[in-house]
N, C-alpha and C positions, 0 to 999 in steps of 0.2 A: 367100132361099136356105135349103136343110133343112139343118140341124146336123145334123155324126153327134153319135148318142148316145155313141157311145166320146171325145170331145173335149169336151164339157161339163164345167164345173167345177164340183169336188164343196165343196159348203159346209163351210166349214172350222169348224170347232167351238170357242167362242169361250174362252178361259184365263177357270176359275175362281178367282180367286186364294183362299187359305184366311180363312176369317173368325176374326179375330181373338177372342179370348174376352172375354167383355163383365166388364167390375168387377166383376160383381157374381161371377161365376167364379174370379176371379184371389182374389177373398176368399175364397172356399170353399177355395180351394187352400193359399192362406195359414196358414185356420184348421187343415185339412189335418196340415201341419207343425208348425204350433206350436200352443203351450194358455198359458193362464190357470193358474199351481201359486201356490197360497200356501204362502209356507214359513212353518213356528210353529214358534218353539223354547222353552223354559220356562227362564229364566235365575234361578234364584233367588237368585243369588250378586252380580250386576249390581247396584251403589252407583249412589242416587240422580242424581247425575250422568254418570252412563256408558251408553252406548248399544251396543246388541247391534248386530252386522255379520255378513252372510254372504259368504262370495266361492267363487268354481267357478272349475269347467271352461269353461265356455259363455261367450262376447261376454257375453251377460245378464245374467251374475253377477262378470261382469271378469277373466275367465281368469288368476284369482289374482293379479291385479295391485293391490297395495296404493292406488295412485292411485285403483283403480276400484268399490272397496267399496261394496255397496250397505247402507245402514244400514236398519234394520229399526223398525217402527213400534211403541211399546209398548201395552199395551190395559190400557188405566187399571183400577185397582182390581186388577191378578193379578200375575205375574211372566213372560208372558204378549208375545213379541215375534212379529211377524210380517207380513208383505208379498208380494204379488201381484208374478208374473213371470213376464213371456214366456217359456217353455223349447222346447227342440225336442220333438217326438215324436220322433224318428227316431234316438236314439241315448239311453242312459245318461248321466245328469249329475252329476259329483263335486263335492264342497263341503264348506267345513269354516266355522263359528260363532266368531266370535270377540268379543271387549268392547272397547269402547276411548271418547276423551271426544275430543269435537271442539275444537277449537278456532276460535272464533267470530270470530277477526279473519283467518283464513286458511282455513277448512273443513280443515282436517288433523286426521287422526285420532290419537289419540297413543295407541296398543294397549298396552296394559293386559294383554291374554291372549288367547290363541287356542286353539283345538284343533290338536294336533301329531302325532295318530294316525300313523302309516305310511300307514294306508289311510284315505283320507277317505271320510266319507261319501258314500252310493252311493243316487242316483234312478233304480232302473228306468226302463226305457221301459216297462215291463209293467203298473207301479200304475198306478192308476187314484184311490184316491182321497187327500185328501193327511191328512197322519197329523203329529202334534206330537213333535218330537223335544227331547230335554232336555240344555242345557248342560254337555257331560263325561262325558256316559254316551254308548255308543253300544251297541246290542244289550242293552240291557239292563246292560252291565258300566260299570264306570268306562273313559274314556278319558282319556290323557293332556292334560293343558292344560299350557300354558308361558306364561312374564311372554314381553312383546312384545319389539322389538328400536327404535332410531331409524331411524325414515324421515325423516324432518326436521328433528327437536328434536337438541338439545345435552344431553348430562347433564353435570351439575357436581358435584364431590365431595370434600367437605370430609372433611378426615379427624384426627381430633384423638387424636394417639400420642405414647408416650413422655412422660408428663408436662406437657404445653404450658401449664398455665395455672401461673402463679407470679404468686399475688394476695399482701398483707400478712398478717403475723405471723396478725391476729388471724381472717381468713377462710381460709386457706391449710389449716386443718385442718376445714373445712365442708365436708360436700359437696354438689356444686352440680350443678343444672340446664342445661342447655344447650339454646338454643332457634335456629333460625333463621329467619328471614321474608325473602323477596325482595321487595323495595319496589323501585315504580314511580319511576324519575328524570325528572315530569312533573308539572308545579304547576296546571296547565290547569283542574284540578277542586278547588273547596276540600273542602282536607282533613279527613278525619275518625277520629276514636280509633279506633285496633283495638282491638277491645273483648277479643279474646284475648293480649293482653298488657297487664300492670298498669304500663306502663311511660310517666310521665306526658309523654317528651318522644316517642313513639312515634307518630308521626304517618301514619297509611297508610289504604291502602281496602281493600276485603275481596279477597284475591287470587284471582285468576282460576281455574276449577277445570281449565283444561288446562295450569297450575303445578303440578307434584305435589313436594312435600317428602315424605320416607321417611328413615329412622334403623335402625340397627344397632348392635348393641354384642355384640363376637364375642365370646362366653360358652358356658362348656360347657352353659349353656341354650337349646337351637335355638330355643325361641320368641323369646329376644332376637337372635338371628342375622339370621333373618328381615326383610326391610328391611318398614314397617309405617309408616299413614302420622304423622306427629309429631303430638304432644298438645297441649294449650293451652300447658303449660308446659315443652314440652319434654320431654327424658328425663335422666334422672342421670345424673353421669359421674365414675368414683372415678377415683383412681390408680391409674395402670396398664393404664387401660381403653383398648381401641382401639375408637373411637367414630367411626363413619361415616353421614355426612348426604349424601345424594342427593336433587338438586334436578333435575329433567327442566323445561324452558323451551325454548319458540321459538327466544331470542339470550339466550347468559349473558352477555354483555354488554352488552344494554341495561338491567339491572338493577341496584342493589344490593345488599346483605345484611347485614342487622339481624340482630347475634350478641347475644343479652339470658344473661344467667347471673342465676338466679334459687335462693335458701336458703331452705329451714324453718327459721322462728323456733325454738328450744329452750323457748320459753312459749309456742309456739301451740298450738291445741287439734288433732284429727286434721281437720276440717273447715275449719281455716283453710287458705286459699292460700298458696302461698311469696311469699317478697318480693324484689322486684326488688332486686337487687344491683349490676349494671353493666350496661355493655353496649360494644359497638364494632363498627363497620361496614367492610364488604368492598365496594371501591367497584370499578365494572369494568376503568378504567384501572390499576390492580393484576395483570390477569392479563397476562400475557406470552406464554410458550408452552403447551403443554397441562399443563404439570407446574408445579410449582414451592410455595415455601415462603413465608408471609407471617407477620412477625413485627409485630402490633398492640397498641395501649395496648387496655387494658381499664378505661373510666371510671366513675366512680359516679355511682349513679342519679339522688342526692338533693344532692350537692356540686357537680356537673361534675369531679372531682380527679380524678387518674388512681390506679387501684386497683393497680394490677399490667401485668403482660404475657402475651400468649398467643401461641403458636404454632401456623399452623392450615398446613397441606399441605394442598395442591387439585390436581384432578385435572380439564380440560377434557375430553368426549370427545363430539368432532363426527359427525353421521352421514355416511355414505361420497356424495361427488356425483351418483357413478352410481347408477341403479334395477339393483342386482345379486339384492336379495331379491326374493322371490315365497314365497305360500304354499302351493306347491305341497307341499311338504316339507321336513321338517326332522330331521336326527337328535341336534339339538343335547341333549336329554338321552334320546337310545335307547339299551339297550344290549341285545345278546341274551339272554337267560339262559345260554346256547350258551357264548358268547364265554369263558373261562373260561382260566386259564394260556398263553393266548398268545403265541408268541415274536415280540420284535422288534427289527430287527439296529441294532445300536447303532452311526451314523453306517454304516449300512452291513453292511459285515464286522466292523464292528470300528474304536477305538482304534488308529493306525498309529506315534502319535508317545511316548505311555506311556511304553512301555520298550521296551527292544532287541529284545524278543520282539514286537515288533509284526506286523502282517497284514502279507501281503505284499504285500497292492493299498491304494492310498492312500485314505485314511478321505473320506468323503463324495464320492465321484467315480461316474460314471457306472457304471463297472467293478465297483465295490464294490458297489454298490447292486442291480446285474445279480446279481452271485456270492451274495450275500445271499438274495434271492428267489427264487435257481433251487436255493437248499439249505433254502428252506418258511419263509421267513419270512411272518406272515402279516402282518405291519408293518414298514416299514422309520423310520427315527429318524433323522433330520437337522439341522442347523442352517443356520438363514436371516439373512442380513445382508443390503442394501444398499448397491450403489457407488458413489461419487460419482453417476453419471448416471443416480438413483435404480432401478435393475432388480434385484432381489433372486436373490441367489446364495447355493449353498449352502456354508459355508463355516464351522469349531467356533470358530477364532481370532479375537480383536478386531485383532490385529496379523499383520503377514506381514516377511517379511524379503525384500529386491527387490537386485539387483543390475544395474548398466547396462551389465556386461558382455558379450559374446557366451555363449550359452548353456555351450557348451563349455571354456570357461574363465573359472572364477571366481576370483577373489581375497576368502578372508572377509574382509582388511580395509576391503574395502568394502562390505562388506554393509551397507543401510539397512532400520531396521527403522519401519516405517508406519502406521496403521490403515486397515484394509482400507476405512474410508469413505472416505478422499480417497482412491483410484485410482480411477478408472474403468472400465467391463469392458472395455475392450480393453486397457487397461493388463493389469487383472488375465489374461488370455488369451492374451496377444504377450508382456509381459516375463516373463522367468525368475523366478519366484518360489517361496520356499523357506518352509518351516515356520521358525517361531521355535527349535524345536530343531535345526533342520538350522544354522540361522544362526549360535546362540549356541555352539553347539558345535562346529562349521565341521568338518563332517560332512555328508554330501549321503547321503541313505538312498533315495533312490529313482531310478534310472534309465530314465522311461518319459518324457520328453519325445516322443518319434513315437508314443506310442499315444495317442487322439484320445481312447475312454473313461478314460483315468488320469490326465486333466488335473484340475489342482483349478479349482475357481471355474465350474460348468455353472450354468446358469440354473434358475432354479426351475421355469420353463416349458419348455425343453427338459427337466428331468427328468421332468416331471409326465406328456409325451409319447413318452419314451424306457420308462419301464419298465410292464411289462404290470398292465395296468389292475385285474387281481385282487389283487394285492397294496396291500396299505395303508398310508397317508404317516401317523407321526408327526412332524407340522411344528413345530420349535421356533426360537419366536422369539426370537434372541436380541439381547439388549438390556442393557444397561449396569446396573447394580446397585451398590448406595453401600455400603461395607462401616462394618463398626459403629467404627473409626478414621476415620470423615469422607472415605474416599478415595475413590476411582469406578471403577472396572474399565475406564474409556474413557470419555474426557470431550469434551465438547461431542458428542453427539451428534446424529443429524437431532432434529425435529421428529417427537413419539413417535405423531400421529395420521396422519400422514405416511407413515412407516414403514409403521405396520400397515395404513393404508389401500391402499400399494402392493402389499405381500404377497395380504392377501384379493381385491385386483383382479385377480392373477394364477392365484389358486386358484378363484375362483368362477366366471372365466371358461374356464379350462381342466382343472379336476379332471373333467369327464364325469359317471360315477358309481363311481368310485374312490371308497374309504373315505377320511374324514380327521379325524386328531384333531388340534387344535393344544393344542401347550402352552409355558410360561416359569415360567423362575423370579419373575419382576416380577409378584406382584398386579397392577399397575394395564394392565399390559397383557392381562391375564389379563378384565379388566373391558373393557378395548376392545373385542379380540375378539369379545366374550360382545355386547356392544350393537352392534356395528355390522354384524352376522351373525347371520340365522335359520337357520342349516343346518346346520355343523357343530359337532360339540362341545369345549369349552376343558377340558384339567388343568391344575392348577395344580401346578406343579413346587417341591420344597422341598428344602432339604437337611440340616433338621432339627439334631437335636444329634448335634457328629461332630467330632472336632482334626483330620480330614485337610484342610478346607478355612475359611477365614477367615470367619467368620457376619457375616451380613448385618444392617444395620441396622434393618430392616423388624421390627419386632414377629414378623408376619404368616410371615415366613418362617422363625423360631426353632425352630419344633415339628411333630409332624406331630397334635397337636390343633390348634393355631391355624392349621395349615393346611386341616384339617376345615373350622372355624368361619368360617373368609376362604371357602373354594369354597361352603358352603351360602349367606353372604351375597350370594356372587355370584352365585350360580342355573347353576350350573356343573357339569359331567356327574362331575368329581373329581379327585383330585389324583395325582403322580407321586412317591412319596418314598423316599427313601434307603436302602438295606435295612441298614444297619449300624443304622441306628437302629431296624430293623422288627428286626430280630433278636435285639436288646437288649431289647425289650418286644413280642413278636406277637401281645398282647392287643388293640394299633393297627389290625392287621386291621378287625378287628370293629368298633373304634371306627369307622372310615371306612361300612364297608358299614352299618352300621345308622344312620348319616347319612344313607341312601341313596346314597352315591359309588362309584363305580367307582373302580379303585386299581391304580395299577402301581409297578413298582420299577427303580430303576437302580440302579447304581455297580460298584466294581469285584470285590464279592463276590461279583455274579453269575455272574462266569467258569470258572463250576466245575458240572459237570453234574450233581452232588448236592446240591448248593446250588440250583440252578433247580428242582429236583424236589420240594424242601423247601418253597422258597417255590408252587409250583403246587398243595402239598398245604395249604399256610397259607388257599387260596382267594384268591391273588393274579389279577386278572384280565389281566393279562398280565406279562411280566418281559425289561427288555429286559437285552441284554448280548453282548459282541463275539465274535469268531469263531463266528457260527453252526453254520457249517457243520461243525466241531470240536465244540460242544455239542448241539447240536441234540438232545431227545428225542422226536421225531418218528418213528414208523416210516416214514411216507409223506412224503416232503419235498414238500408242495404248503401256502402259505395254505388258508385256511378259509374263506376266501371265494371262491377257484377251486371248493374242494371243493362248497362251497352253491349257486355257480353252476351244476355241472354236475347237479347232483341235483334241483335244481328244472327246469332244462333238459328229461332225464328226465322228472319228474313232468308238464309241460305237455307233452310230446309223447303219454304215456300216455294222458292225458285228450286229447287231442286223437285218440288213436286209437278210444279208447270212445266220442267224440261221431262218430265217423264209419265205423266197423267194419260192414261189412253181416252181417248176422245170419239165421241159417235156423228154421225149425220152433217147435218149442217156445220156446228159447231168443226169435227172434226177437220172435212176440207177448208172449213177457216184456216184453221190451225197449221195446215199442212203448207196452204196457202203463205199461211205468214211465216215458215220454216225454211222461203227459198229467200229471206230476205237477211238481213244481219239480225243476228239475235243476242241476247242480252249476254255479256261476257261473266262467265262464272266461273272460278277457284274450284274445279273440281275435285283437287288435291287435297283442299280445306275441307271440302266439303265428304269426303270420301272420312275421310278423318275425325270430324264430329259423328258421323254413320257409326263405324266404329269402336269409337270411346263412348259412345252412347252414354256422354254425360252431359250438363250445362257448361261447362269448362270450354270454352272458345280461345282463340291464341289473340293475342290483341292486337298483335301486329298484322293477324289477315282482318281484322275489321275492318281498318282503314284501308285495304286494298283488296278485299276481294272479289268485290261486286263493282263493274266496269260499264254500265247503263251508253253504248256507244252513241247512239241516235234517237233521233224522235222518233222513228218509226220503233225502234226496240221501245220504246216508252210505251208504244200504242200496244205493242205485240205484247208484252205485260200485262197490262194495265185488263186487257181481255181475258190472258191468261185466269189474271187474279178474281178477274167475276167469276170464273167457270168454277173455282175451286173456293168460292167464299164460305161454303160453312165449315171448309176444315182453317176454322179459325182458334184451336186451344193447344196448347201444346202436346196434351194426350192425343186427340186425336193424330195428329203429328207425326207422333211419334208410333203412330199404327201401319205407317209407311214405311219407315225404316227397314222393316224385312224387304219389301218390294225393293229397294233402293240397292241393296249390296247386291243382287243380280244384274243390277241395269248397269252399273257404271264401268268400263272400261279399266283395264289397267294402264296405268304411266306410259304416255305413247314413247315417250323419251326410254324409258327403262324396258319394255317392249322391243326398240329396236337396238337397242346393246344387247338382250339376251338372243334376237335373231343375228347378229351380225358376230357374237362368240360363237354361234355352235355354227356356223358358217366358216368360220377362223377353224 
């Protein structure tokens, strides 16, 4: 039978599927995105046992993560470190150099120092070949380095004040050497002389070099301030000396501590050694909690007798559980040159319990803090306690006054007066509670129970979230203090690593990029701090010489020079001191800044608007003090850092309109002209970002790094830029770009080639 041709079936055309790309492709594409950089950096400063590290931005380099350090290779015979590694093409890589010594029973690095620039070093995607950078410089200038922080280790800190050594008649007027050595409590290996001690019953091995002993001795000579590592024989210690030993270890208590006091003979020649005189050991069952006082014999070297007795104060300080640090930044010792007479509202508005002329909103509450900031503080000043059910609150008092009766009526004779550590925060926030002056005086000054901001006792976290993020937290930790009569401001307190560990868990994870300084009156909290945080910077707080308040026993906190001499030993941005006593002598100024410290001022002399003006002209860098809003000399009532916010805001939109301005005639081939040269480096990421959020709100930490002005010809290629576009000089008009702006800008070249190289996968 004939088939119609219109009924025949039409051969169906067979599915190609796509051919896969062969290995040897997928490599080409690989090599593509990524390269081979050897990074060189030239350390010359790097001690024999310490090894150079790098850490970035990129997976590759451990996105700042201290677990993720890559250690760098050294090349024998130079000073001379450097290592091969995968980077991406496709985007800019940040990185900063740091020193540190491993620890060979754990691989832990114990940092030593790092680079703390604002803006870290910066790998084009553009070079092409790789170049030796040098340890501390960056561009050719100095950059800043800073001592490291604990990631793992323990420091331990012996501190010998006030006298402590009371040896016999006839050595008591020597002065002696102080040495100390951490010995291993482990018989496993026979023993052998430490041949850096003449001490015939000294029996140890050579100690480990991720052990570091360091000494101080706070002296108006900053070279002894300096903590430096200890000598064979120790270092001398007169009377009167406040002498601090810093021993960084793995476990300070799997160790002990061989304390040798060693004298020059008065018939030795200058080339003789001293002689061993005693000694006495710190065994680790001795420590207790992080603080505390140990009162030991001190025996002779040659008799076994006992010589005397010593008194040594130790100080534990454990690093924080959680990974809160990163090296991404740090402004633990920045300060602006900018930043200059500063106001900062003390406890807020103000002082409420003083005197009768008190604020009329209650000191440290959310309200206060509000009213403070919106009349231009550009810090605000508080105080932080702990409740019972450790969540730290901001609160001036160690004590409160509670009563169990309905709010509305009280009876002072019951009033209980408490420490605010045993309540708890719902205690502290459900029951009626009064100031110590409201109590003792049985006087109620404040009737804001129904207003929810003018409660006392907010959280550190609720405030840290409550008030606008431009304004700046002076966080002061307070904590107990032993006055020079043997009493204690508040006794049994928590556990001091405790404390501070819960406070910086609350700040590190919710300060953003809000400014923060912490500070105390406690040296040794003042040392926590400082070690158990890379980020923010520590004052130390003093109250110097003064009859209005009871001096403290501390050496340390007597003067506002041994307050100098304690913040340079501690590596600390500087100190807060008392203006009666700056006032008395404002030659202290000077003393401070040419420490390099930054230096602020309390108390109550500040309350006076010629007095703030005085001290801002003394070159105070900030001056705190109550009623703001009543003193203020401010024409503008905004911080200074909303102000920096919104002017760099500006400037990135600027530059953002000369990278993208379409341009006619002459003008234009300028333009194009100067488009084949280097051109000004800009945060596009930041910049994409403020597009946006299309608010005022800038991040603070891209101020200081996002604008990269490479060369003078980029200054020229600006600077033309900025004529061609000068009347769009207001932020409305400004902001009439913004639409144009989110068309032009690129996405993430980095995040671009992970989305190509997955659907390629």
């Amino acid at each position: 039978m004939q088939r119609w041709f219109f009924l025949e079936d039409r051969k169906r055309s067979k599915h190609k599927p796509p051919k896969k790309p062969s290995v040897k492709k997928l490599e080409t594409m690989a090599e593509t995105l990524t390269q081979q950089w050897v990074f060189t950096v030239a350390a010359p400063g790097a001690g024999p046992k310490e090894k150079v590290f790098i850490t970035g931005s990129i997976p590759e380099l451990g996105e700042w993560d201290y677990k993720k350090l890559v250690v760098l290779e050294h090349q024998e015979g130079s000073n001379l470190w450097s290592k091969a590694v995968t980077i991406p093409n496709t985007c800019d890589v940040l990185y900063r150099y740091g020193i540190g010594i491993i620890n060979a029973d754990n691989n832990d690095i114990v940092i030593r120092s790092w680079e703390t620039s604002l803006k870290p070093r910066i790998l084009k995607e553009s070079v092409l070949v790789p170049y030796t950078d040098t340890y501390g410089e960056y561009d050719g200038k100095p950059s800043p380095v800073t001592t490291g922080w604990l990631t793992t280790q323990t420091l331990l800190q012996f501190k010998f004040v006030n006298n402590p050594l009371k040896l016999k008649t006839r050595l008591s007027e020597k002065p002696m050497q102080i040495k100390v050595t951490p010995v291993k409590l482990s018989f496993e290996n026979e023993a052998q002389v430490d041949e850096t001690s003449l001490s015939t019953d000294t029996m140890d091995t050579e100690t480990p070099s991720w052990i570091l002993v360091e000494v101080s001795t706070l002296s108006n000579d900053p070279s002894l301030c300096l903590p430096k590592p200890q000598e064979q024989f120790g270092r001398e210690y007169k009377p009167n000396d406040v002498f601090i030993v810093n021993i960084t270890v793995p476990d300070a208590k799997a160790l002990a501590y061989l304390i040798d006091f060693y004298s020059y003979s008065s018939r030795a020649s200058s080339e003789d050694p001293p002689c061993h005189v005693g000694y006495t050991y710190v065994l680790p069952n001795m420590f207790k909690p992080s603080e505390g006082v140990l009162e030991l014999p001190v025996t002779c070297n040659v008799k076994h007798r006992p010589l005397g007795t010593i008194n040594i104060e130790y100080l534990l300080v454990n690093s924080m559980s959680e990974n809160l640090n990163t090296f991404e930044v740090s402004y633990a010792k920045y300060w602006d040159p900018n930043w200059t007479g500063l106001e900062v509202g003390h406890r807020g508005l103000g002082a409420s319990f003083k005197t009768k002329e008190g604020n009329a909103i209650r000191e440290n509450t959310i309200a206060s803090l509000k009213k403070a900031a919106a009349s231009g503080a550009d810090l605000l000043e508080f105080d932080v306690q702990l409740s019972k059910d450790m969540v730290p609150v901001i609160y001036h008092d160690f004590h409160v006054c509670i009563s169990m009766k309905r709010k509305k009526e009280v009876e002072f004779a019951e009033m209980l007066e408490l420490p605010v550590k045993d309540l708890t925060l719902e205690h502290l926030q459900k029951l009626k509670v009064y100031h110590l002056v409201e109590g003792r005086n049985h006087e109620i000054l404040f009737f804001d129970e129904d207003l929810e901001e003018h409660q006392p006792f907010p959280t550190l976290e609720h405030t840290l979230k409550s008030i606008d993020e431009h304004v700046g937290f002076n966080v002061e930790l307070k904590w107990t203090m032993e006055l020079k009569d043997g009493t204690f401001e508040l006794n049994n307190p928590f556990d001091m690593n405790t404390y501070v560990d819960k406070v910086l868990e609350v700040v590190l994870k919710h300060a953003g990029e809000r400014r923060i300084v912490f500070s105390c009156f406690n040296p040794d909290i003042c040392t926590m701090v400082r070690m158990k945080q890379n980020k923010y910077p520590v004052m130390f707080l003093t109250v110097g010489i003064t009859e209005k308040y009871e001096p403290y026993r501390d050496p340390r906190c007597s003067s506002i020079p041994a307050a100098v001499q304690s913040a340079v030993s501690t590596d600390i941005l500087g100190i807060v001191v008392h203006t009666e006593d700056l006032l008395r002598d404002p030659t202290q100024v000077k003393l401070a800044t040419d420490a390099g410290l930054v230096i602020f001022c309390w108390g109550d002399d500040n309350n006076d608007k010629n007095t703030i003006k005085k001290l801002k002209t003394m070159g105070l860098h900030a001056v705190i003090y109550d009623k703001l809003d009543q003193y203020t000399t401010k024409e503008v009532k905004e911080s200074i850092f909303l102000m920096e916010a919104r002017e760099s805001q500006r400037e990135l939109m600027r530059l953002a309109t000369v990278e993208n301005l379409p341009l006619s005639g002459a003008s234009s081939q300028t333009a194009t002209a100067a488009g084949t040269a280097t051109t000004p480096y800009l945060d596009l990421l930041n910049v994409r970002k403020i597009i946006n959020d299309n608010s005022t709100a800038t991040s603070l930490e891209s101020l200081a790094c996002s604008i990269d002005l490479r060369d003078e010809a980029s200054d020229k290629n600006l600077k033309r830029s900025r004529d061609i576009i000068a009347a769009i000089d207001t932020e409305s008009q400004l902001k009439e770009q913004v639409n144009t702006f989110k068309g032009i800008f690129p996405v993430d070249e980095c995040s671009k080639a992970r989305r190509k190289k997955s659907r390629n996968d």
